[in-house]
SEKOL-228981 format. One line per 8 residues: number of its first residue (from 0); their letters; for each residue x negated, y, z negated of C-alpha. Coordinates in Angstrom, 3 decimals, m for minus. Layout:
<rs>
NUM = A = X Y Z; ...
</rs>
This chain:
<rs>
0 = XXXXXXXX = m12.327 m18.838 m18.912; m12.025 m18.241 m22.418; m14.171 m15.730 m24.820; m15.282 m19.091 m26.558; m13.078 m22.238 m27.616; m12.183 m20.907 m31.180; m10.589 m17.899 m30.128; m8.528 m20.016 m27.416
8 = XXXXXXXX = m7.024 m21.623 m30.335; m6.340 m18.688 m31.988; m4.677 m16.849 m28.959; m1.569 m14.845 m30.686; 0.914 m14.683 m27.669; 3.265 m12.185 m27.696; 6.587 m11.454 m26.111; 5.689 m8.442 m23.516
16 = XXXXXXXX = 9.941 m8.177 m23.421; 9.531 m7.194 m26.991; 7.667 m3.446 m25.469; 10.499 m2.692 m22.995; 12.975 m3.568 m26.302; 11.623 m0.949 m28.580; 13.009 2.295 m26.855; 9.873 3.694 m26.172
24 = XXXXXXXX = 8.411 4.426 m23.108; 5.818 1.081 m22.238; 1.892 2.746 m21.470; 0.629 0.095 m18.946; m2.778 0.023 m17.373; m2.564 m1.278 m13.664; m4.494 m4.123 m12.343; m6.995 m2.888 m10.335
32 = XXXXXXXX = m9.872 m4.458 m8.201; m13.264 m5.072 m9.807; m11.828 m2.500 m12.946; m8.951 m3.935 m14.853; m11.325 m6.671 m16.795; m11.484 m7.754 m20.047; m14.069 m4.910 m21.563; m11.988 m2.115 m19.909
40 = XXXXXXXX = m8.939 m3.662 m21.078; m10.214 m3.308 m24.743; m11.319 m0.180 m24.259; m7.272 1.016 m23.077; m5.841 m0.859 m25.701; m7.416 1.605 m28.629; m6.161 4.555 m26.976; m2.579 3.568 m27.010
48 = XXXXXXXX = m2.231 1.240 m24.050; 0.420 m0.733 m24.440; m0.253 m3.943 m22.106; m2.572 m4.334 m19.652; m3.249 m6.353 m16.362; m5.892 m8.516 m14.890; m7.328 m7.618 m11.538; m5.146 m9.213 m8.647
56 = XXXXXXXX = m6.551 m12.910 m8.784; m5.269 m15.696 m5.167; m3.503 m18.030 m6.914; m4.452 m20.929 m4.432; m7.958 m20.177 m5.587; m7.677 m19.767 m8.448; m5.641 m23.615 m9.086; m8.480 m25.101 m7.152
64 = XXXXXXXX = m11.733 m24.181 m8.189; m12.748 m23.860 m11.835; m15.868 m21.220 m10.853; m12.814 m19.020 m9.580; m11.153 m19.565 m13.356; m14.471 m18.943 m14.929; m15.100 m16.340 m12.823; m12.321 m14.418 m12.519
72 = XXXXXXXX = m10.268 m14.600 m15.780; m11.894 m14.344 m19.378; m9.686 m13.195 m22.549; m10.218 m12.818 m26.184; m7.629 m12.915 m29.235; m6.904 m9.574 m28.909; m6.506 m8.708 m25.491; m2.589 m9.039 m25.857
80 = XXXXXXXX = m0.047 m8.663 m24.541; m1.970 m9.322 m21.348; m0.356 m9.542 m17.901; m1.960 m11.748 m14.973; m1.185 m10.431 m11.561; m1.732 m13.222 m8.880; m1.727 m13.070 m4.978; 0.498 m16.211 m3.769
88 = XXXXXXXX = 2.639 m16.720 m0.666; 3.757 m20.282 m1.706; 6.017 m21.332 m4.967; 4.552 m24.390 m6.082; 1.386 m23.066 m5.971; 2.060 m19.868 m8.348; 3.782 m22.446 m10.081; 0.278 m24.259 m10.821
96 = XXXXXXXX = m1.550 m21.197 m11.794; 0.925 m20.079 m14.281; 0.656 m23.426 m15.856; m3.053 m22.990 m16.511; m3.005 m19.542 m17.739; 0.071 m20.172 m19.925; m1.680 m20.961 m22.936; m3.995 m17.684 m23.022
104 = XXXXXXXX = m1.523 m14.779 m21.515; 1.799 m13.386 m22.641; 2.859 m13.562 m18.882; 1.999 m13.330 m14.997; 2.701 m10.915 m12.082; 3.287 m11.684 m8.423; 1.372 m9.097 m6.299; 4.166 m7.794 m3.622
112 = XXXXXXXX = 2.159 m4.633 m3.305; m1.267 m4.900 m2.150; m1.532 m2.659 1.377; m5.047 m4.469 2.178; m5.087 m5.625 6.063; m6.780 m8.713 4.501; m4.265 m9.843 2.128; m1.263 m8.870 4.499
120 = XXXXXXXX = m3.290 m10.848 7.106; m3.159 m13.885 5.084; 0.954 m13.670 3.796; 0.093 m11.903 0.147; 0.848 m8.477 m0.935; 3.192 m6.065 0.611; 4.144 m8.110 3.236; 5.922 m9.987 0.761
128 = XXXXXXXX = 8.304 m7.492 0.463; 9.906 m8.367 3.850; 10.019 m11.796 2.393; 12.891 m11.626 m0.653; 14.288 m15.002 m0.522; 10.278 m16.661 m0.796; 10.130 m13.630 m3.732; 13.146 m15.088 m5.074
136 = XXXXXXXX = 12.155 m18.715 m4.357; 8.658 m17.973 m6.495; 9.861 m16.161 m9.009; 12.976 m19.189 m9.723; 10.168 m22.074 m9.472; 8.105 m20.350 m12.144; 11.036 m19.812 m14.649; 12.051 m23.535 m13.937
144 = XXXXXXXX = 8.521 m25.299 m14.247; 7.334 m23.143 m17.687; 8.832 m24.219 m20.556; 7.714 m20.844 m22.828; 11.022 m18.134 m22.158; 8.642 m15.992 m23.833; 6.726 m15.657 m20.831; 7.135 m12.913 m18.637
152 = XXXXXXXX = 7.401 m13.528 m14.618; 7.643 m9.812 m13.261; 6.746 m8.179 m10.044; 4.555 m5.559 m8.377; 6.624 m3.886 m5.059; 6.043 m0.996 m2.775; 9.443 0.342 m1.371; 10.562 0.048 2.140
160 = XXXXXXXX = 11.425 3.382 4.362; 15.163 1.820 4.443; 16.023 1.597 0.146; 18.574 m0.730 0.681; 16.490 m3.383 1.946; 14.066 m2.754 m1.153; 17.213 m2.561 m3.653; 18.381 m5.904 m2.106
168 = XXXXXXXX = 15.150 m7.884 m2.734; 15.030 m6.257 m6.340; 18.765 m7.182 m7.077; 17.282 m11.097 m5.540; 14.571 m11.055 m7.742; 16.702 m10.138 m10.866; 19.214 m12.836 m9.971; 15.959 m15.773 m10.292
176 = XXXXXXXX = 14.911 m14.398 m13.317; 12.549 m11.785 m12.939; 11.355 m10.352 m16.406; 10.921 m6.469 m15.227; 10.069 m4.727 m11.673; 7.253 m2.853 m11.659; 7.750 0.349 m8.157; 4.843 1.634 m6.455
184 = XXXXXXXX = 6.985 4.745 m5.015; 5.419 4.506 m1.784; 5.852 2.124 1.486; 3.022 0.009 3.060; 1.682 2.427 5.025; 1.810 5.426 2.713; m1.518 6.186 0.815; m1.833 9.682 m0.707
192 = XXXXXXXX = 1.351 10.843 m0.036; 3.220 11.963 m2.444; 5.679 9.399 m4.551; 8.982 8.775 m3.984; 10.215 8.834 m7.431; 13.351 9.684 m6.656; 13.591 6.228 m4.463; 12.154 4.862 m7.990
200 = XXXXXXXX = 15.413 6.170 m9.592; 17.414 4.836 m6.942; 16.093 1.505 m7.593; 16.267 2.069 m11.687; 19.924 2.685 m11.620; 20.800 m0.533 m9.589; 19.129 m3.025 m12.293; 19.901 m4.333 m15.940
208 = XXXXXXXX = 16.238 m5.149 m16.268; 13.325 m2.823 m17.077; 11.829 m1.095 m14.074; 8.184 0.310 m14.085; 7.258 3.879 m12.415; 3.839 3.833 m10.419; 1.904 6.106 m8.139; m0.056 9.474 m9.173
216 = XXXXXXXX = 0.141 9.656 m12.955; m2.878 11.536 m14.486; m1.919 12.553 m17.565; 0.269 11.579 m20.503; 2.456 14.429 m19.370; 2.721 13.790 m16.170; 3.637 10.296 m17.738; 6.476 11.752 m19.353
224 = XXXXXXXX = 7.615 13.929 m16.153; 7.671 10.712 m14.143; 9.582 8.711 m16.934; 12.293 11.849 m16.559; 12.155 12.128 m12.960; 12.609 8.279 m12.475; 14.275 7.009 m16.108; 12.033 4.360 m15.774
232 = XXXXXXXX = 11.260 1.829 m18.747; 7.683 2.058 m18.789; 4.873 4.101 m16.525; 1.526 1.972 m14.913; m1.245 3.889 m14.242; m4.507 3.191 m12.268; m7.235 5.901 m11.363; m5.864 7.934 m13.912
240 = XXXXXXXX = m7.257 5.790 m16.419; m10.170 5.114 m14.508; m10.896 8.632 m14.901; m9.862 9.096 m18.444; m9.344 6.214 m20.650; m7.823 7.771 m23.323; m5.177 9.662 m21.448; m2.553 7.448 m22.652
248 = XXXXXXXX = m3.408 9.031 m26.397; m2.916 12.517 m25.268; m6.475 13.075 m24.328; m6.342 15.929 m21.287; m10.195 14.436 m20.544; m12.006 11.603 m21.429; m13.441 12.918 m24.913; m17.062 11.946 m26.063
256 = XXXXXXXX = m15.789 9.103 m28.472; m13.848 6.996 m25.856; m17.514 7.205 m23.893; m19.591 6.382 m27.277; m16.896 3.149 m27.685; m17.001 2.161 m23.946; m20.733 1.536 m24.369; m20.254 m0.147 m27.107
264 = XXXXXXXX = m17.467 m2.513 m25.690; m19.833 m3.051 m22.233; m22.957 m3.984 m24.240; m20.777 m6.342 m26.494; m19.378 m7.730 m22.781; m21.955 m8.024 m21.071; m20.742 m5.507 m18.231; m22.409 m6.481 m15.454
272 = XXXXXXXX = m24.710 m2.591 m14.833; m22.806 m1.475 m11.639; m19.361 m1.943 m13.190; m20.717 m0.375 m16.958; m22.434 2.677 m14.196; m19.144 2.661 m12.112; m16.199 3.429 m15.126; m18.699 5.834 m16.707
280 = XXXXXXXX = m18.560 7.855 m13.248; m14.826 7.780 m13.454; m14.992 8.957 m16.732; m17.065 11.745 m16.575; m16.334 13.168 m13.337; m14.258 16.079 m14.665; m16.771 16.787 m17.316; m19.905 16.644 m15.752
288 = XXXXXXXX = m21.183 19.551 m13.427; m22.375 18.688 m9.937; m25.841 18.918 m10.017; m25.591 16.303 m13.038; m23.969 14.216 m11.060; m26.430 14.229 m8.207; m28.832 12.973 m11.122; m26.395 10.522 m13.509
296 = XXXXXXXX = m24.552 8.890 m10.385; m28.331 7.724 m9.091; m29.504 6.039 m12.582; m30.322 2.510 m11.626; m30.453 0.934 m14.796; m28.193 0.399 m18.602; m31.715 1.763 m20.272; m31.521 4.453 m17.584
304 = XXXXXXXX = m27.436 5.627 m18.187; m28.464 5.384 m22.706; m31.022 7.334 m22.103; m29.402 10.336 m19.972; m26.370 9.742 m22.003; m28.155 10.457 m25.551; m30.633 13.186 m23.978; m27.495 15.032 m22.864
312 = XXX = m24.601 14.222 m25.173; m25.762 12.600 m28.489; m23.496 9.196 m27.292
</rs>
């Protein structure tokens, strides 16, 4: 679960609170299926990411089989502050998994977002949203049962298409304890549609805790355009940093450095190929013509991507 036992020991917790304190906008990479691991986290974090998020992880899995841990979750000393977003439906059980990842994160997330049929299907996600005393209920039993106050318990939301009713379960959440909000601006069944920030704002100005802006951000400027539009407390951002890693530091592309140090960090990791193949896609879509494409998106091997990568661009 851990890089290796010495560094668990030396895990430097922080409080995540301590971001949302300092005045400045808070630069958070999303969690994000498959992408949000450990080697891409490291990557973020030199390019002025603030704190960053595992991929969504099922709690009930994740409490009852150690392969899921080892699997799923692996940290180092300086992957902090580092969020956990978990997929639960039941208190005692999110409960159980914050107790095991206590020691080696700063905090965890409950995943009331998620759109998937599958993960509505089986009572995570979005549907949750519909659900704001259990959100209440979770978030209280997690506050109660860990005895760190440093630890952050926040939340992941989509709105509803009536804002009270999403205003309501926010105001609920604050009331057990809830660290900070994080607002996807759209509802369940919105997918590229544009945000609602203004329902963001809405939502903003009827909490005393910090509330996080989500949904289309592809730049550090549109970063700042979204922390206007919305006076949120800090801005999460998903395929924009898939697609440009150092966007958070200003970066209008992904420049040839951030590519040179993402090798680097995937060959120290041990990025399994298709993930190492799949982020260096992202990254060089808008700098790559399409007939290279048709060529780098087919490489089948890390000896393969070096190779083109050197031939082409001296990384």
């Amino acid at each position: 679960m851990i890089g290796d036992s010495t560094e668990a020991k030396e895990c430097r917790l922080k409080d995540p609170m301590d971001l949302f304190r300092s005045g400045q906008v808070v630069k958070i990479c999303a969690p994000m299926v498959r992408y949000s691991k450990l080697a891409f986290r490291t990557l973020v974090r030199k390019y002025s990411c603030d704190l960053c998020y595992t991929p969504m992880i099922v709690a009930a899995d994740f409490v009852r089989s150690a392969k899921a841990r080892d699997s799923e979750f692996t940290t180092n000393k300086g992957d902090h502050p580092l969020i956990v977003q978990f997929a639960a439906k039941e208190a005692q059980v999110l409960c159980d998994a914050a107790r095991i990842i206590c020691p080696f994160a700063d905090g965890i997330d409950l995943n009331c977002g998620c759109p998937q049929r599958w993960a509505m299907a089986e009572g995570y996600g979005a549907c949750l949203i519909n659900k704001p005393e259990l959100v209440k209920d979770m978030v209280r039993h997690v506050r109660n049962q860990i005895d760190n106050p440093k630890f952050s318990v926040s939340i992941k939301i989509r709105i509803h298409e009536d804002l009270k009713r999403t205003v309501d379960l926010c105001q609920k959440a604050e009331a057990a304890g809830v660290s900070w909000i994080t607002v996807h601006g759209r509802s369940t069944e919105e997918r590229h549609q544009p945000v609602h920030y203004d329902a963001i704002k809405t939502i903003k100005q009827g909490m005393s805790i910090p509330v996080v802006a989500n949904g289309d951000v592809k730049t550090l400027k549109d970063a700042e355009n979204v922390h206007h539009l919305t006076e949120a407390d800090g801005i999460m951002v998903a395929r924009g940093l898939l697609a440009n890693p150092a966007m958070f530091a200003g970066y209008e592309e992904t420049p040839f450095k951030c590519i040179q140090d993402w090798v680097d960090i995937a060959l120290e990791h041990g990025t399994p190929f298709t993930c190492f193949h799949h982020h260096l896609m992202y990254m060089m879509e808008r700098i790559t013509s399409k007939q290279e494409k048709k060529v780098f998106n087919v490489l089948s091997s890390t000896s393969a991507v070096l190779d083109y990568l050197n031939d082409h661009y001296g990384v």
